[in-house]
TORVO-658382 format. One line per field, with one value per residue (C-alpha): residue number from 1; residue in three letters; y, x, z negated. Coordinates in nm, 2 decimals. Each point is the difference from the previous one (the first is absolute). Last residue first. Layout:
N
pos: (NUM;...)
code: (ALA;...)
y: (Y;...)
x: (X;...)
z: (Z;...)
//
This chain:
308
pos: (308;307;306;305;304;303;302;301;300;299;298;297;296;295;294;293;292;291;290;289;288;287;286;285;284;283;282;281;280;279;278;277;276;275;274;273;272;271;270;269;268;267;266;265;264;263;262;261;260;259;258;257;256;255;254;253;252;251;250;249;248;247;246;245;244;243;242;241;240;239;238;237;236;235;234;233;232;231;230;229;228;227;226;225;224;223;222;221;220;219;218;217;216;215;214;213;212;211;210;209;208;207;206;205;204;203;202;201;200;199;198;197;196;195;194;193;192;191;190;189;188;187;186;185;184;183;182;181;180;179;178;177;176;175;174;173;172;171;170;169;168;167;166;165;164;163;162;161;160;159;158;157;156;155;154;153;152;151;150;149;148;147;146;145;144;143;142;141;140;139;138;137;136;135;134;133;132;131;130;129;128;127;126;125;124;123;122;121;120;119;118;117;116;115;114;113;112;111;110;109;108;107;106;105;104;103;102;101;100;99;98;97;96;95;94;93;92;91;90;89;88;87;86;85;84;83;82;81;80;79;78;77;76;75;74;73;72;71;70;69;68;67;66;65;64;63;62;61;60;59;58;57;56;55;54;53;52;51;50;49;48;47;46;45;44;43;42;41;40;39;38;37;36;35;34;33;32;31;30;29;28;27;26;25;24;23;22;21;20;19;18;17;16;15;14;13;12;11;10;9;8;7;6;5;4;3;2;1)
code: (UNK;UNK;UNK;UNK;UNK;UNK;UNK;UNK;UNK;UNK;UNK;UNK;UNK;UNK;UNK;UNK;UNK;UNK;UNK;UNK;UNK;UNK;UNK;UNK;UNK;UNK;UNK;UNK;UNK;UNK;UNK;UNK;UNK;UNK;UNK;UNK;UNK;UNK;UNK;UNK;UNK;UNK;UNK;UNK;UNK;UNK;UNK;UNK;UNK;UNK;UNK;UNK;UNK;UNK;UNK;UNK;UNK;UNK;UNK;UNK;UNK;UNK;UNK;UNK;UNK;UNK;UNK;UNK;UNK;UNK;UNK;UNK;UNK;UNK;UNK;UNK;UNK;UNK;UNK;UNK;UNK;UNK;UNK;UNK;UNK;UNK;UNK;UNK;UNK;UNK;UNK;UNK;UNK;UNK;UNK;UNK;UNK;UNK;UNK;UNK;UNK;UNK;UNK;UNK;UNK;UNK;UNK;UNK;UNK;UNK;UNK;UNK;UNK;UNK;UNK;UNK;UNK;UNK;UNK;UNK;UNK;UNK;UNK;UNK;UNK;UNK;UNK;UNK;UNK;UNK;UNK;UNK;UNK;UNK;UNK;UNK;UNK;UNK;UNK;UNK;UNK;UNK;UNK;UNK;UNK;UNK;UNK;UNK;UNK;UNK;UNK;UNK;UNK;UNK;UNK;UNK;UNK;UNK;UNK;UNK;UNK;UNK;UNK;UNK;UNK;UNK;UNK;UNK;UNK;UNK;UNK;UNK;UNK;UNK;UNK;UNK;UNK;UNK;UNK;UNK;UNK;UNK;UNK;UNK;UNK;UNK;UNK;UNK;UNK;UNK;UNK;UNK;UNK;UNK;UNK;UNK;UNK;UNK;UNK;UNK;UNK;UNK;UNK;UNK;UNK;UNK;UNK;UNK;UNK;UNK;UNK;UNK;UNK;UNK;UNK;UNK;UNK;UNK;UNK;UNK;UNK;UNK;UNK;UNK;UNK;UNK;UNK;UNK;UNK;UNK;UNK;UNK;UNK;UNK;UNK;UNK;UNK;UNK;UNK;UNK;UNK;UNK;UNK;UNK;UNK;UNK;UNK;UNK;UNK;UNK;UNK;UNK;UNK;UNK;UNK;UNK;UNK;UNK;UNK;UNK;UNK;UNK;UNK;UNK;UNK;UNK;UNK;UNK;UNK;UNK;UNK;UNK;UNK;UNK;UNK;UNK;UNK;UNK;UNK;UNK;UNK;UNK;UNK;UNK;UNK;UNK;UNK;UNK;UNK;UNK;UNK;UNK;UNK;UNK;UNK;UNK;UNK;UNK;UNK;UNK;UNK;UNK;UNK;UNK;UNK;UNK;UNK;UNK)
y: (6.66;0.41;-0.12;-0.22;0.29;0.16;-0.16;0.16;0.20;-0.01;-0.37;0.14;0.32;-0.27;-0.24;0.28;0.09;-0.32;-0.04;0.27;-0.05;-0.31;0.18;0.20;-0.33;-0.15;0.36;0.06;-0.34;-0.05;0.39;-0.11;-0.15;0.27;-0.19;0.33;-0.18;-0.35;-0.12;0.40;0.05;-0.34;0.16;0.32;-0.20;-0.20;0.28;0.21;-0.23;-0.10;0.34;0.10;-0.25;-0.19;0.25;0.34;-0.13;-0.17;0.34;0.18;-0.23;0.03;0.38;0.00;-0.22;0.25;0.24;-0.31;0.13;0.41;-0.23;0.30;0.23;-0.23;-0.24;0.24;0.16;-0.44;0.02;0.32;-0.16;-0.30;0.14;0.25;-0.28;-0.23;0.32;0.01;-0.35;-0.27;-0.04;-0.02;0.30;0.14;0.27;-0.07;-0.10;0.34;0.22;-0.29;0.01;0.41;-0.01;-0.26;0.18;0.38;-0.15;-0.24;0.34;0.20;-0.25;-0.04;0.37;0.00;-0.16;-0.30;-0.12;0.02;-0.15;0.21;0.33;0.06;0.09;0.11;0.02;0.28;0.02;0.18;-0.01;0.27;-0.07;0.19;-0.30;-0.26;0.23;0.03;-0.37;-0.10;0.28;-0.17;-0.36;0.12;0.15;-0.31;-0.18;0.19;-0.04;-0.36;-0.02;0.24;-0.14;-0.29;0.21;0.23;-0.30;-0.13;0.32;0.00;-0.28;-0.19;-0.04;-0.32;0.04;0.02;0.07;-0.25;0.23;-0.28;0.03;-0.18;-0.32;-0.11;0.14;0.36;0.06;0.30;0.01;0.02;0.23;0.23;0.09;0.28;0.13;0.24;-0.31;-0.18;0.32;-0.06;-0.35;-0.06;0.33;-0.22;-0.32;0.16;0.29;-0.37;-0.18;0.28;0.02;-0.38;0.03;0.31;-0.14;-0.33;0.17;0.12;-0.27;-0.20;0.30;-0.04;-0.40;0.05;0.23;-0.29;-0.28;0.15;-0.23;-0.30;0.24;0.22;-0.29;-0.17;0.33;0.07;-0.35;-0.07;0.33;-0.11;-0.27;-0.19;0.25;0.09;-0.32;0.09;0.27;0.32;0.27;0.35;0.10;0.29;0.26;0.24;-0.22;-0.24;-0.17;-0.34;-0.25;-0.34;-0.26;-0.34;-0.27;0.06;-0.13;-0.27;-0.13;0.06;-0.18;-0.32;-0.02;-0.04;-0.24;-0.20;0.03;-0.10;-0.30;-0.09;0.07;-0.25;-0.24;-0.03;-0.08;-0.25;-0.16;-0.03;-0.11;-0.30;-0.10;-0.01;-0.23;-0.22;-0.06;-0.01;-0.33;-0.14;0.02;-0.17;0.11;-0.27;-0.24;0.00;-0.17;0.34;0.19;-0.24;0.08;0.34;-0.01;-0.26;-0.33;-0.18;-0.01;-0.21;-0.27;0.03;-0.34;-0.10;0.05;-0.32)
x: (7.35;0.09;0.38;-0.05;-0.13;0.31;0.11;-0.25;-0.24;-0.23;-0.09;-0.11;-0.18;-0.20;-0.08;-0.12;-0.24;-0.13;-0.04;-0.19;-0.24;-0.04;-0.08;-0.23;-0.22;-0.02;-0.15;-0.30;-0.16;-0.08;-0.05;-0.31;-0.13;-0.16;-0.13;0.09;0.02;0.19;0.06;0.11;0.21;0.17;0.09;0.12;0.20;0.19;0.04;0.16;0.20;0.15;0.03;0.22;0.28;0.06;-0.13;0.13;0.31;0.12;-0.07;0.23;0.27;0.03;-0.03;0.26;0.25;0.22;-0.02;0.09;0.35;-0.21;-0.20;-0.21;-0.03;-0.06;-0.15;-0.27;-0.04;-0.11;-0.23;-0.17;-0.01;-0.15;-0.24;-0.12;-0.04;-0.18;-0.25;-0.06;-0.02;0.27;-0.02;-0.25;0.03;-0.36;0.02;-0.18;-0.29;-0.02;0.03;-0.29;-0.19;-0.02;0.00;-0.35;-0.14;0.01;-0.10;-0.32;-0.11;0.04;-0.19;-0.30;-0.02;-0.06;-0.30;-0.11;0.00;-0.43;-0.10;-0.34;0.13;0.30;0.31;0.18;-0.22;0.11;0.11;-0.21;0.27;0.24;0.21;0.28;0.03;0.06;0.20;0.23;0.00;0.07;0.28;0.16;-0.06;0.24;0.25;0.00;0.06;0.28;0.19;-0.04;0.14;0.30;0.13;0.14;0.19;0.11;0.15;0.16;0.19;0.19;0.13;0.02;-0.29;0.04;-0.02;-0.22;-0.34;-0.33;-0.32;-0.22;-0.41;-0.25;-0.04;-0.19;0.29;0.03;0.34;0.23;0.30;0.40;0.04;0.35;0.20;0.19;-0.13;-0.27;-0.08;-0.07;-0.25;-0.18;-0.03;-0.08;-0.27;-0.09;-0.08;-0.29;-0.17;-0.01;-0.15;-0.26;-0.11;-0.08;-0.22;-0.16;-0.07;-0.10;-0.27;-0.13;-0.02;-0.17;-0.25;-0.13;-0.02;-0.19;-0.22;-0.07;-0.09;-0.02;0.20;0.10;0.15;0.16;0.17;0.09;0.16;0.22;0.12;0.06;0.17;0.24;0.04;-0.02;0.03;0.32;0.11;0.01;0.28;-0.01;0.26;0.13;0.33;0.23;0.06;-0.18;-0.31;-0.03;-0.34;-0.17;0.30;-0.15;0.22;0.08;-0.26;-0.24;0.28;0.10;-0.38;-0.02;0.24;-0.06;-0.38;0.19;0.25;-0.30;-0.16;0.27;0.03;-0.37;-0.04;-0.30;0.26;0.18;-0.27;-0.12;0.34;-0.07;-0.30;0.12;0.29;-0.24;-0.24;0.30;0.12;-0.35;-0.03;0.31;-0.09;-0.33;-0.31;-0.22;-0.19;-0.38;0.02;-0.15;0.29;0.29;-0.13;-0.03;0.35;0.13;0.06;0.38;0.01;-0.33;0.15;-0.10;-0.22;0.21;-0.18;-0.18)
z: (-1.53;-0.01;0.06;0.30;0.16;0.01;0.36;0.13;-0.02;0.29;-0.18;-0.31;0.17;0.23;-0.33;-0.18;0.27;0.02;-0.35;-0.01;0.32;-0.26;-0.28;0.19;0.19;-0.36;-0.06;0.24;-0.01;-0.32;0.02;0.27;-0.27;-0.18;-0.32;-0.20;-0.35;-0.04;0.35;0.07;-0.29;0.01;0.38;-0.12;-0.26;0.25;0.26;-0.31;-0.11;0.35;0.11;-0.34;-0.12;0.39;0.22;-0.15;-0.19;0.32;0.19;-0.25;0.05;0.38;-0.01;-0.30;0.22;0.14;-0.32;-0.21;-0.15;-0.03;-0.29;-0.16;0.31;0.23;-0.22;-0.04;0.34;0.09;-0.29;0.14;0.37;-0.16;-0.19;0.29;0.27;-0.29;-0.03;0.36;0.07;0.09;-0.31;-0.30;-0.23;0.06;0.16;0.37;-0.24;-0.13;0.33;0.20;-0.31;0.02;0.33;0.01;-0.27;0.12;0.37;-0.10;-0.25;0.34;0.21;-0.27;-0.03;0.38;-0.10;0.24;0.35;0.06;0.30;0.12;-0.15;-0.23;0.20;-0.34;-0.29;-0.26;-0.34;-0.26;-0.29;0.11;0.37;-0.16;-0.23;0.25;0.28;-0.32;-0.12;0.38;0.05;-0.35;0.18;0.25;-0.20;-0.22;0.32;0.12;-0.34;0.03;0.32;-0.03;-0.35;0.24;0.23;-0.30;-0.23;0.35;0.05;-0.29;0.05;0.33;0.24;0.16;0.42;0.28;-0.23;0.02;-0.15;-0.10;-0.02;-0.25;-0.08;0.33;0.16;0.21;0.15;-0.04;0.25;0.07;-0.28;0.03;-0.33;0.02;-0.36;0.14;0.21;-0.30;-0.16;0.35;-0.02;-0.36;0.07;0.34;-0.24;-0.26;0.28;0.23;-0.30;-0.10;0.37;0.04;-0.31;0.14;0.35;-0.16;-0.28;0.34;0.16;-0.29;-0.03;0.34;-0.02;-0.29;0.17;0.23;-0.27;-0.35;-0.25;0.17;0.26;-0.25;-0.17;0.31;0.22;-0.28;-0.06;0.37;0.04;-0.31;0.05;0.31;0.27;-0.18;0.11;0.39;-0.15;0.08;0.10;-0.03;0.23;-0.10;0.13;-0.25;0.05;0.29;0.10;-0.07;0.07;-0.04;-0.21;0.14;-0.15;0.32;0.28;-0.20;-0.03;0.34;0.10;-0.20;0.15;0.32;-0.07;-0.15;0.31;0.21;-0.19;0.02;0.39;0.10;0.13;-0.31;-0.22;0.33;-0.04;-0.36;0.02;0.20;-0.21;-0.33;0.24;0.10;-0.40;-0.06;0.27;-0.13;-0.36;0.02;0.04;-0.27;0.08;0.07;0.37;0.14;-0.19;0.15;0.32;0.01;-0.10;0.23;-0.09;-0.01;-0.38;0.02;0.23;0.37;0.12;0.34;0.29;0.17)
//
């Protein structure tokens, strides 16, 4: 006669006909199980796999060179602002939204690459070389091989906005010459839209693009021309902290300006604009900011324990 097994001792299936319950030992052996079978079926190499190409899309595409220098996209700028673009005009006419969302991209991409190549142009007329200008979802970024130095950084930065108001100037123009009537550009079966639509899109975009680049919140254009004017200042007021008026003058810019500014930009926009994407926008400037400040601080040396 076989000895009667004890409950612990019962299989799995067993223990469930019996109506009690699995047991650790028999999970602990069914968890062991899967995961051979997980690694069987190729889990792990799968994962090493989905890992690759996500590393492989978040590098930067080069697009095409321009003055010798390359121009690139980030996957990201898929998101926003093509993403936006090609949303809103979808949602709003189907196909010939589609059109007109490519469109307003072509001109919206134009505007930012007419914006960064006049900060690289104007910096290589100071002996500065630009290793390349990449497209973000917040806009574009002209990346230069060295720190401008004074006066040259107030015209590098001045360069951008300055090209922008040109640009939305030539909109304006081609706007009013056009006269009141407007005209329909590929109109027929899918209609794409005025072309007085696409010039008023292209005066307003520069001109917010040029006035938004101004505002006094660095590492933007206008915090790039405050601090190389404070930084000329103590030069020529305190000659004693001539080596250090670069380091001192970006301290005033991030910590008593950009941070101000970013803070009341974004009361501003909970309170009244409601455009969140500035909640966004400036916590990620002030601390491109700090950064920044924190790489001249530590290039400097030994004085830097001076400016703290």
């Amino acid at each position: 006669m076989w000895p009667r097994r004890s409950q612990p001792q019962l299989s799995f299936p067993g223990r469930l006909a019996a109506g009690l319950p699995p047991g650790w030992r028999p999970f602990r052996a069914l968890l062991q199980s899967a995961k051979t079978w997980r690694l069987r079926l190729g889990t792990r190499w799968s994962r090493f796999c989905v890992q690759d190409v996500v590393r492989y899309f978040w590098k930067p595409f080069t697009l095409l060179r321009l003055c010798r220098v390359p121009v690139q996209f980030h996957a990201t700028f898929l998101i926003y602002p093509v993403g936006f673009f090609v949303w809103a005009c979808y949602v709003e006419d189907s196909v010939p939204g589609l059109l007109r969302a490519i469109v307003f991209l072509v001109v919206f991409s134009c505007s930012l690459m007419v914006h960064e190549f006049a900060h690289v142009l104007t910096a290589r007329h100071w002996g500065i070389g630009s290793r390349r200008v990449i497209l973000i979802p917040l806009g574009a970024v002209a990346e230069l091989e060295s720190f401008p130095g004074v006066p040259s950084e107030i015209w590098i930065a001045l360069a951008g906005p300055l090209a922008s108001f040109a640009l939305a100037g030539l909109f304006w123009l081609a706007l009013h010459a056009m006269g009141p009537s407007g005209r329909f550009w590929l109109s027929g079966r899918y209609w794409l839209f005025e072309v007085r639509h696409l010039l008023k899109f292209g005066y307003a975009m520069n001109l917010m693009l040029a006035l938004f680049n101004l505002l006094p919140c660095f590492p933007m254009d206008g915090g790039r021309v405050l601090r190389g004017g404070l930084a000329h200042l103590i030069k020529r007021v305190f000659p004693q902290h001539a080596g250090q008026a670069s380091l001192i003058a970006t301290r005033f810019a991030v910590r008593c300006v950009a941070w101000p500014v970013a803070l009341g930009m974004m009361a501003w926009t909970i309170i009244h604009t409601q455009d969140w994407m500035d909640l966004l926008l400036f916590p990620l400037l002030v601390l491109l900011a700090e950064a920044e400040y924190y790489l001249i601080r530590t290039e400097d040396g030994p004085s830097r324990g001076d400016d703290q």
